[in-house]
C-alpha positions as CSV (number, residue, x, y, z in Angstrom):
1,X,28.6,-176.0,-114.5
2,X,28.2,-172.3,-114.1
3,X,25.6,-169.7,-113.6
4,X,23.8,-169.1,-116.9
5,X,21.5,-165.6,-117.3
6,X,19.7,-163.4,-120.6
7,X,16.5,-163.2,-121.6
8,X,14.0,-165.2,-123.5
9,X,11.3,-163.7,-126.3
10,X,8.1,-164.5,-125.1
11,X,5.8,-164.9,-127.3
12,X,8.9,-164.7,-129.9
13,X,8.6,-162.5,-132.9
14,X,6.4,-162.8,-136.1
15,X,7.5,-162.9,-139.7
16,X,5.1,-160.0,-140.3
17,X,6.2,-156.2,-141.1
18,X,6.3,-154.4,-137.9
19,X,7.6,-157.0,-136.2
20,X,10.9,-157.1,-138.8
21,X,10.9,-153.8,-139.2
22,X,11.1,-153.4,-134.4
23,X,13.6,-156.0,-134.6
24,X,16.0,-154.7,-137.3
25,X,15.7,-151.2,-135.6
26,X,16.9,-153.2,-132.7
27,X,19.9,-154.6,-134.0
28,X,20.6,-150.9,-135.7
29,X,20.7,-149.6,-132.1
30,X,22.7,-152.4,-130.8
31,X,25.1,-152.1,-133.9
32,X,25.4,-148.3,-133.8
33,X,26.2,-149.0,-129.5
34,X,29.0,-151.5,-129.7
35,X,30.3,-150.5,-133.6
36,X,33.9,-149.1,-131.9
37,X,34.0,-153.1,-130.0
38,X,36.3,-155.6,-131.2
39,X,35.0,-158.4,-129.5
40,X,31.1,-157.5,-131.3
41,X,31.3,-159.3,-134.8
42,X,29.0,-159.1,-137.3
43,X,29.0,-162.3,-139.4
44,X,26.7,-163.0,-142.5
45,X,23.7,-163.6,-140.6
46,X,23.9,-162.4,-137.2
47,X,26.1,-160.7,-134.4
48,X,28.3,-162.2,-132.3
49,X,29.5,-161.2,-129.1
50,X,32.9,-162.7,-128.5
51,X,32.7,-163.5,-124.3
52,X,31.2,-166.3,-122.6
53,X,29.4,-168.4,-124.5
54,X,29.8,-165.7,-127.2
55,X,25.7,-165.2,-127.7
56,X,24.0,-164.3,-130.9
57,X,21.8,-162.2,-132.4
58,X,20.2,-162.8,-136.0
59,X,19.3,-160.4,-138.3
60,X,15.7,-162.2,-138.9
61,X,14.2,-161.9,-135.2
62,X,11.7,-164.3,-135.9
63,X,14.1,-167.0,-135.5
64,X,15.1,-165.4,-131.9
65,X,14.3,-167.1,-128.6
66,X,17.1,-166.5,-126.2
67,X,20.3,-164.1,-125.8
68,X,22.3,-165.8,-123.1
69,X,25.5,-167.1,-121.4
70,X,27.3,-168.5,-118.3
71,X,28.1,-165.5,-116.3
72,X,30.5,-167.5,-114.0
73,X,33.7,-169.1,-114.5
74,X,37.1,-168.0,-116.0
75,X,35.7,-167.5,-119.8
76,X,32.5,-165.3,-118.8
77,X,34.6,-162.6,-118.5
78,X,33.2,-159.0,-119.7
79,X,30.1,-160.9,-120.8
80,X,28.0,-160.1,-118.1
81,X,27.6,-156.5,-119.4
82,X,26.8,-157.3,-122.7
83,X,23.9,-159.1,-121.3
84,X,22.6,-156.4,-119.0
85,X,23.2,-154.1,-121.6
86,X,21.6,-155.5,-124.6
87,X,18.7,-156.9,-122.2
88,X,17.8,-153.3,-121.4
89,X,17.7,-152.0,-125.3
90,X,15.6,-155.1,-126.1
91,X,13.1,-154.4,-122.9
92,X,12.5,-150.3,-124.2
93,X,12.2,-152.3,-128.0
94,X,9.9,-155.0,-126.9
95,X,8.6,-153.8,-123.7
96,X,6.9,-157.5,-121.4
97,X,7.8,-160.1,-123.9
98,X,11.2,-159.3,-123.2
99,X,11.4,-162.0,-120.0
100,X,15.0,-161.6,-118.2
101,X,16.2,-164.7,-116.1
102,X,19.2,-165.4,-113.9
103,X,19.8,-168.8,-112.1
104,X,21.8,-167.2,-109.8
105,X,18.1,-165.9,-108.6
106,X,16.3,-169.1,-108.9
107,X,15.1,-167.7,-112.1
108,X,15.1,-169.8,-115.7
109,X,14.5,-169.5,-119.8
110,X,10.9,-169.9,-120.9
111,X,12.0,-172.2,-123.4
112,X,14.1,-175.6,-123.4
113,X,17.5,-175.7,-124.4
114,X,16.3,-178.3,-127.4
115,X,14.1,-175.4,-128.7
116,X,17.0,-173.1,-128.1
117,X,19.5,-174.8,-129.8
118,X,17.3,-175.9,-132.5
119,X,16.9,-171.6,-133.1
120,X,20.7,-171.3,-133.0
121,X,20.9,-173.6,-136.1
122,X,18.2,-171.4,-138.2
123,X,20.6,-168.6,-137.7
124,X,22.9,-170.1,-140.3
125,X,20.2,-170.7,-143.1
126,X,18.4,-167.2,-144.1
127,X,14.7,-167.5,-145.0
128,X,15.2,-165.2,-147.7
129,X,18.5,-163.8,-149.9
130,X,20.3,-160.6,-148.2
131,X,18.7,-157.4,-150.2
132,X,21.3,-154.8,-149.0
133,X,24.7,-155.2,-150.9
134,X,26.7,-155.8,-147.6
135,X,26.1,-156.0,-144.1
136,X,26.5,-152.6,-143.1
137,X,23.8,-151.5,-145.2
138,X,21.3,-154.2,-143.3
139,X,22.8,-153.3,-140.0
140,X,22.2,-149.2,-140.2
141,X,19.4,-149.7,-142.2
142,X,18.9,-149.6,-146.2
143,X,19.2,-145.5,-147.4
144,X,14.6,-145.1,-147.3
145,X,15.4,-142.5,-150.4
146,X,17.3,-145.3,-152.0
147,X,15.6,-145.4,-155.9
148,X,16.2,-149.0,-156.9
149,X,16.4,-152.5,-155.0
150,X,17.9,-154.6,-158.2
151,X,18.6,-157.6,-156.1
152,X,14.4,-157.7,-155.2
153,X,13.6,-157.5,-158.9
154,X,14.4,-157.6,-162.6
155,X,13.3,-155.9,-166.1
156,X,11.7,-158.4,-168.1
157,X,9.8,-158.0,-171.6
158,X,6.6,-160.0,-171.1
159,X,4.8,-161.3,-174.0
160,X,1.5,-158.9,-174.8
161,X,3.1,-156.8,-172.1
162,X,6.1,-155.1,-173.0
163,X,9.0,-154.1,-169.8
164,X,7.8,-155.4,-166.6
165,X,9.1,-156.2,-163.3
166,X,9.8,-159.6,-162.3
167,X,11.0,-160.4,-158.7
168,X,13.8,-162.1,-158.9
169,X,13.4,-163.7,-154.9
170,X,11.0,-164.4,-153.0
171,X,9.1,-161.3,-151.4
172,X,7.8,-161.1,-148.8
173,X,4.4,-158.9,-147.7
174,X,5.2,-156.0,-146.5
175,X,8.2,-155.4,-147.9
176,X,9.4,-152.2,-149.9
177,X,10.4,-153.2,-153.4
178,X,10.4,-149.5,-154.1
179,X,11.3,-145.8,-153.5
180,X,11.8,-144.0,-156.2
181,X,11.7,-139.8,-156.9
182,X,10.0,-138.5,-160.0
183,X,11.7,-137.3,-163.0
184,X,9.7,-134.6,-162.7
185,X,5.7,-133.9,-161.6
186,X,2.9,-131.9,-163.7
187,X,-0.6,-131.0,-163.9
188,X,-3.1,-132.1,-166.0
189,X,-3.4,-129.0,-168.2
190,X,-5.9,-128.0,-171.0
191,X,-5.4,-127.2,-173.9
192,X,-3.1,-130.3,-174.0
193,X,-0.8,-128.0,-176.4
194,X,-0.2,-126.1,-173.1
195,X,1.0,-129.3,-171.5
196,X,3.3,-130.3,-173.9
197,X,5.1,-127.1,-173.9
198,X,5.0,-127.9,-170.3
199,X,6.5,-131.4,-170.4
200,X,8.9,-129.9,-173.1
201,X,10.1,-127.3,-170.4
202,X,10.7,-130.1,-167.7
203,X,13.1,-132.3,-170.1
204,X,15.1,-129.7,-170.9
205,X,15.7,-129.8,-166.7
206,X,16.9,-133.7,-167.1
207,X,20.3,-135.1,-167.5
208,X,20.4,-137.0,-171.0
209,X,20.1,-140.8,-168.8
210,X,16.5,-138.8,-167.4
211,X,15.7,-137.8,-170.9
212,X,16.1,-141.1,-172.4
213,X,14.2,-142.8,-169.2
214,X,11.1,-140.6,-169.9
215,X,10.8,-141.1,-173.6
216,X,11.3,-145.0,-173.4
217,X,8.5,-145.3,-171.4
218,X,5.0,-146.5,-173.2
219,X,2.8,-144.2,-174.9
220,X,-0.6,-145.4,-175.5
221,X,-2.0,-142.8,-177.4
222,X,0.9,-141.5,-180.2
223,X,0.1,-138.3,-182.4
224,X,0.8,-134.3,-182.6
225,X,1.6,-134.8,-179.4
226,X,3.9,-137.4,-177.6
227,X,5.0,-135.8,-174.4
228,X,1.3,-135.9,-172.9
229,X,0.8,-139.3,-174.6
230,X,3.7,-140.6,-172.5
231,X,2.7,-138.5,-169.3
232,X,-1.1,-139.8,-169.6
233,X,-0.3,-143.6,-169.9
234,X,2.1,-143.8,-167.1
235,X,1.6,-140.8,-164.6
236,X,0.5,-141.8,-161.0
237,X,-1.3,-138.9,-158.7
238,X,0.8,-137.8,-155.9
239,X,-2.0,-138.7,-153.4
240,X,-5.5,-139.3,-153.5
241,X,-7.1,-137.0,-155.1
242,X,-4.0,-134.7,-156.1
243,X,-3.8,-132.6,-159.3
244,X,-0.1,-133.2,-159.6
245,X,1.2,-136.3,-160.9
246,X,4.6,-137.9,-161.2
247,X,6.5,-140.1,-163.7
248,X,8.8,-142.6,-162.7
249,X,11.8,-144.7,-164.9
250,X,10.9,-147.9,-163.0
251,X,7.5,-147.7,-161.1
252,X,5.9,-146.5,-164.5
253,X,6.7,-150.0,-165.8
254,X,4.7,-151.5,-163.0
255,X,1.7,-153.2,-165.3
256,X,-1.6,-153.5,-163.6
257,X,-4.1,-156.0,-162.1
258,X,-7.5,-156.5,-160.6
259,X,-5.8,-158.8,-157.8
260,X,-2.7,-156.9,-157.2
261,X,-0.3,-158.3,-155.1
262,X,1.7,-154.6,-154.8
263,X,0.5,-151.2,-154.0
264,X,1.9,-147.9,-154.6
265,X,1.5,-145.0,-152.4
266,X,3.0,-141.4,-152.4
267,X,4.9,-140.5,-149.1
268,X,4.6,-136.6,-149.5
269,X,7.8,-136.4,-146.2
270,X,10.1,-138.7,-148.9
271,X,8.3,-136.5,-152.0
272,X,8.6,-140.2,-153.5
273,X,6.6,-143.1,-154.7
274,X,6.8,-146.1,-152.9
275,X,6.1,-149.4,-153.6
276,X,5.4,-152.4,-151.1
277,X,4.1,-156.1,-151.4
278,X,0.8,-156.6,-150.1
279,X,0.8,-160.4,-150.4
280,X,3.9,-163.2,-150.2
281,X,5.4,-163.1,-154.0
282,X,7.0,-165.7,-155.2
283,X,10.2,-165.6,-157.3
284,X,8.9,-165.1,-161.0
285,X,6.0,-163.7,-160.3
286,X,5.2,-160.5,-162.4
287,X,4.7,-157.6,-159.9
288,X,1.5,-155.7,-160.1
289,X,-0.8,-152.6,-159.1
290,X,-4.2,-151.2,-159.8
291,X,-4.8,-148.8,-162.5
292,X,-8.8,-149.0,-161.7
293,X,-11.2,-147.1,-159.3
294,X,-12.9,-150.4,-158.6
295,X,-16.6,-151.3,-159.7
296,X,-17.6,-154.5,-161.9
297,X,-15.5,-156.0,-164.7
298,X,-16.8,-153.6,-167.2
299,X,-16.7,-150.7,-165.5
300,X,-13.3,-150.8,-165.0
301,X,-12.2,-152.2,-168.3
302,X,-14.1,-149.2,-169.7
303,X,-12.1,-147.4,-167.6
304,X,-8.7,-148.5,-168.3
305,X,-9.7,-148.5,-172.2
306,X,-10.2,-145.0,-171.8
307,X,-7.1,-143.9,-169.7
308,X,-4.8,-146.1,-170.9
309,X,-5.2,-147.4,-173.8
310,X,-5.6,-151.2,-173.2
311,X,-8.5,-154.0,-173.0
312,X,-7.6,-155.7,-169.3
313,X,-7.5,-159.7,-169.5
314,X,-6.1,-160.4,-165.9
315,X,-6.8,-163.3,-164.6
316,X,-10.1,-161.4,-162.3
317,X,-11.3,-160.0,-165.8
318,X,-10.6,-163.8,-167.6
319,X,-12.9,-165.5,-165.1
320,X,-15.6,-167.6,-166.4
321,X,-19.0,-166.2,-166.7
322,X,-20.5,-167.2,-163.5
323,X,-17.0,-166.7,-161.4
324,X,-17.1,-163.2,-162.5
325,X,-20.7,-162.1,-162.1
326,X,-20.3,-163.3,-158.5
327,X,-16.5,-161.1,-158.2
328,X,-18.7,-158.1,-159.9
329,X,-21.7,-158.4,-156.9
330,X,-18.6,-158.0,-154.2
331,X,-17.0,-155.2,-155.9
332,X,-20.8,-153.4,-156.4
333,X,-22.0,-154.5,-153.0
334,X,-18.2,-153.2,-151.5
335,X,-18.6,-149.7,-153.1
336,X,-21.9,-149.1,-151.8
337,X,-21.1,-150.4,-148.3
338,X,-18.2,-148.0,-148.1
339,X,-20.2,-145.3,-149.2
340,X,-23.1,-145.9,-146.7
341,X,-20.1,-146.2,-143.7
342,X,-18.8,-142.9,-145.4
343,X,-22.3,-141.2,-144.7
344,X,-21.8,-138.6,-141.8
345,X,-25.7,-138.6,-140.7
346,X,-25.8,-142.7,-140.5
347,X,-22.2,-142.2,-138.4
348,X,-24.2,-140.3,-136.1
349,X,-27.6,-141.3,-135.7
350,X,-27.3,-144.6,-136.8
351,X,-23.7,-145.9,-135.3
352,X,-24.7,-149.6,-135.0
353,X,-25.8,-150.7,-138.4
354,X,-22.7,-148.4,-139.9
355,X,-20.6,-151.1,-137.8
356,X,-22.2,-153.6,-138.9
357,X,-21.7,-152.8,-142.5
358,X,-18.2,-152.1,-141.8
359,X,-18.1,-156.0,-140.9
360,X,-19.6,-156.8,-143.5
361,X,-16.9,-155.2,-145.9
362,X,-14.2,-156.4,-144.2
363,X,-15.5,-159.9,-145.1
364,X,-16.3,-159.2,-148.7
365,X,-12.8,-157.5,-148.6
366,X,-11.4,-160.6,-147.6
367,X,-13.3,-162.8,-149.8
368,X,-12.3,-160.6,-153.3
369,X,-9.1,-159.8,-152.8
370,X,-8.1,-163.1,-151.2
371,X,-6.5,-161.8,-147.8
372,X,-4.6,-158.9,-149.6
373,X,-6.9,-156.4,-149.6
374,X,-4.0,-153.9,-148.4
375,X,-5.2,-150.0,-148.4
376,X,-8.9,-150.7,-148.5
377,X,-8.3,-152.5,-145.2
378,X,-6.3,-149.7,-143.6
379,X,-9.0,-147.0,-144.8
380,X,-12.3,-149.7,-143.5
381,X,-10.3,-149.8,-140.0
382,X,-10.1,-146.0,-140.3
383,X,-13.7,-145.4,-141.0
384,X,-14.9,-148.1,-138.0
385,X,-12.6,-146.3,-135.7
386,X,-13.9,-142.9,-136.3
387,X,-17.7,-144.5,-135.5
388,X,-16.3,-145.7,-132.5
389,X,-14.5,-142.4,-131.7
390,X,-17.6,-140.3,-132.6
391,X,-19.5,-142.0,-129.8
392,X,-16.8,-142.2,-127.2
393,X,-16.0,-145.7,-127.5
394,X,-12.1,-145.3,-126.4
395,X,-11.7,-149.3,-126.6
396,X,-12.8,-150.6,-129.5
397,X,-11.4,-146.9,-131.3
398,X,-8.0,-148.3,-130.3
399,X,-8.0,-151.4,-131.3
400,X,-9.5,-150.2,-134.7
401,X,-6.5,-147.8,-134.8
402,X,-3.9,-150.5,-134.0
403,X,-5.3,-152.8,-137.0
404,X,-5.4,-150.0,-139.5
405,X,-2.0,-149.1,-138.1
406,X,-0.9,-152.8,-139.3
407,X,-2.6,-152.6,-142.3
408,X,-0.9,-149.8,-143.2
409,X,2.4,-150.7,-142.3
410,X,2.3,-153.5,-145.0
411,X,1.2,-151.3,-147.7
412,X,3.0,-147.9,-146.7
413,X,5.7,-148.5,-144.7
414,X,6.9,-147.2,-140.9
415,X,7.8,-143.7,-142.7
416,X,4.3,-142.9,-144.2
417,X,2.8,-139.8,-142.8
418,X,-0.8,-141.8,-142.8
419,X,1.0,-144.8,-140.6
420,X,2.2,-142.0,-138.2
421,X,-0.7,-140.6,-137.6
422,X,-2.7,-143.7,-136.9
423,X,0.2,-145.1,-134.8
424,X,-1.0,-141.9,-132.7
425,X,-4.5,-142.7,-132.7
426,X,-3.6,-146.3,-131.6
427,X,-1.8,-144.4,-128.2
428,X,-3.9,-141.8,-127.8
429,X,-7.9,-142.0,-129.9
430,X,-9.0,-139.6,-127.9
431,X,-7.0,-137.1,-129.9
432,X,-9.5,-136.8,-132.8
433,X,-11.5,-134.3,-133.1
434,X,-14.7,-136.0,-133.6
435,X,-14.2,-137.4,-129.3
436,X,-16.8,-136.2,-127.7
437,X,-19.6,-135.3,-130.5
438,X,-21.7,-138.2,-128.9
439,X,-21.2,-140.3,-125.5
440,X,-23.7,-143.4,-126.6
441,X,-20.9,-145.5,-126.3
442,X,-18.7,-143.9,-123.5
443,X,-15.8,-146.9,-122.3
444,X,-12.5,-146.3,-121.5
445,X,-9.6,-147.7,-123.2
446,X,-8.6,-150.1,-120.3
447,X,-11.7,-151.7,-120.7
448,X,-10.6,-154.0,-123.8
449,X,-11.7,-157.4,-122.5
450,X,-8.9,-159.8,-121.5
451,X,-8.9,-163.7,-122.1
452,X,-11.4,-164.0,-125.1
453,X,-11.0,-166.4,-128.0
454,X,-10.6,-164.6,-131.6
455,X,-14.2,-165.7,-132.1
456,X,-15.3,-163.9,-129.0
457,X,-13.1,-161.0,-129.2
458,X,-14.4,-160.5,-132.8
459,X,-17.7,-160.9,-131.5
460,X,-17.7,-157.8,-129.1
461,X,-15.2,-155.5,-131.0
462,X,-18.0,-155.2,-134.0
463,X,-21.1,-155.0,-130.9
464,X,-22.9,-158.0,-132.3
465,X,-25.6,-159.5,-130.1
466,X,-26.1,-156.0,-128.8
């Protein structure tokens, strides 16, 4: 019969972004440990380790339950050392739901081997196509500077539209579709005949390929001057806020929407744009940003007439009368609740009804942008967590900082300076510098209730019935 030990995943891994992105850093360090071993395999969809009972590991953990194998008997040879080996990388990865077993100590799997099995098969079958061009690439991770993805996406000419991108696979949220350096960055200077003499100066910097990237690009508003025409309709800031802009051969052909389902972001480490999916795209589906600052229907079409040179009639803006005017009451009623939770006296001497209407966002968040509300989430959790912090809540503060640290995971990526920071904040809130400017709330983090339902949990994280 034999002696079987390895260790379960308990609970076992999500589909979601930091989740994939732990587990493929995993299998990176695993990789990189055994890369110089024969009898370590990497196959099309997982590695196998040739001893005992030769156990797997797939590249999409959340098909994982078990890593096991006989550790007696003439063929378990060697393997008992890739167990305890690759058991103690996944316990510093995955901390407690790493659960190791041995029979040998009266100790067995959390799961049954039906369910086991039953995983094993799933190995065989991705969920979604391989995006790296060989396995290497997925093992040691995909280049984060790399410009294009071509297998996540295709150039399409869309009717009304012009170049767009298509996905050409499913997508799925979270995922970078893009990372892509600037041809080159500028400010928005006046007298615009200074910034074309500007622009003029770049290209001359640009290979011939860069030259002809930049002037097929768009240009809403031709004339006297084309180089500012082109920079105007497609330049994105580099930040919130920033004076510089960049333009981009492929982002730049990103069209816009009210209801997104991408958002772009500038990672000022990478000095690059990125691009990820903030809802599940399917295969066909145009991808999208915003070009707007928000605000009703004709607010932003206003807007958009104005910057770029085009009357929006996205689906949001093609509603029927009544669908809209209730879509236009979110978006007003959302601005001026994020302004009020903004206000620094109402932080202060008014903490509980700023909560409140940080609630209250979050559910019209989630109601108008249908569960992909993506950076507006991240920066709600990060403006509840500062009310919290300001008053010496430690609990609740972390937990705020560990949801805006998954929101912005989806819509930034591990590698965003922003994510960093409130990965800190998730460890340590009391690093802020508002801690300690009041003490109405004073709690310590270990004092995060235990054994609540979600409605219950919800219930005291946002103080209501206090």
């Amino acid at each position: 019969m034999g002696i079987d030990a390895g260790f379960d995943m308990v609970p076992r891994l999500s589909n979601g972004a930091v989740d994939r992105h732990n587990w493929q850093s995993f299998i990176k360090l695993i990789r990189e440990h055994y890369q110089n071993d024969d009898l370590v395999e990497v196959k099309p969809n997982y590695l196998e380790f040739k001893a005992g009972e030769h156990p797997l590991l797939p590249f999409e953990g959340h098909k994982f339950l078990r890593f096991s194998s006989k550790t007696s008997g003439s063929h378990a040879k060697g393997v008992e050392e890739y167990i305890y080996t690759v058991t103690r990388v996944a316990q510093a990865s995955f901390g407690s739901r790493v659960r190791y077993w041995n029979e040998a100590c009266d100790e067995y799997g959390f799961y049954s081997w039906p369910e086991v099995h039953e995983s094993f098969e799933s190995y065989e079958q991705r969920d979604e196509p391989v995006i790296p061009t060989t396995i290497a690439q997925f093992v040691f991770g995909c280049d984060p500077l790399a410009e294009l993805n071509l297998d996540l996406f295709e150039i399409k000419s869309l009717p009304d539209k012009g170049r767009a991108l298509v996905a050409r696979f499913n997508i799925a949220k979270g995922k970078r579709i893009l990372c892509e350096k600037p041809l080159f960055t500028t400010e928005n200077l006046s007298p615009i005949t200074l910034m074309e003499s500007n622009i003029a100066t770049k290209l001359k910097t640009l290979s011939k390929t860069e030259q002809r990237q930049f002037l097929s690009l768009h240009n809403n508003f031709p004339g006297k001057h084309p180089f500012s025409g082109i920079v105007k309709t497609n330049a994105l800031p580099c930040g919130p806020g920033a004076v510089t802009s960049g333009v981009y051969p492929t982002i730049c052909l990103i069209n816009h929407r009210c209801l997104p389902n991408a958002h772009n972001n500038w990672n000022s480490d990478l000095q690059r744009e990125t691009i990820h999916a903030i809802q599940y795209i399917r295969a066909g589906d145009e991808i999208t940003i915003p070009y707007d600052q928000g605000g009703s229907s004709s607010s932003r079409r206003t807007y958009l007439q104005n910057a770029f040179g085009f009357d929006c009639t996205c689906t949001l803006c093609s509603l029927s009368p009544p669908e809209l005017e209730s879509s236009d009451a979110r978006r007003v009623q959302i601005q001026l609740l994020d302004d009020s939770i903004g206000n620094p006296d109402r932080v202060l001497n008014k903490p509980s009804d700023s909560l409140a209407d940080g609630h209250r966002l979050l559910q019209l968040l989630d109601e108008e942008y249908q569960g992909s509300a993506g950076a507006l989430n991240a920066k709600l959790y990060y403006d509840v967590f500062q009310i919290c912090i300001t008053h010496g809540d430690l609990a609740r503060a972390s937990v705020f900082a560990e949801r805006g640290y998954k929101a912005r995971v989806v819509c930034e990526g591990e590698d965003s300076p922003e994510t960093r920071k409130v990965k800190e904040l998730m460890g340590k809130p009391e690093g802020h510098g508002n801690f300690g400017v009041s003490m109405r709330w004073k709690i310590t983090k270990k004092m995060v209730p235990k054994g609540l339902d979600d409605v219950e949990f919800d219930k005291w994280l946002w103080r209501q019935g206090r």
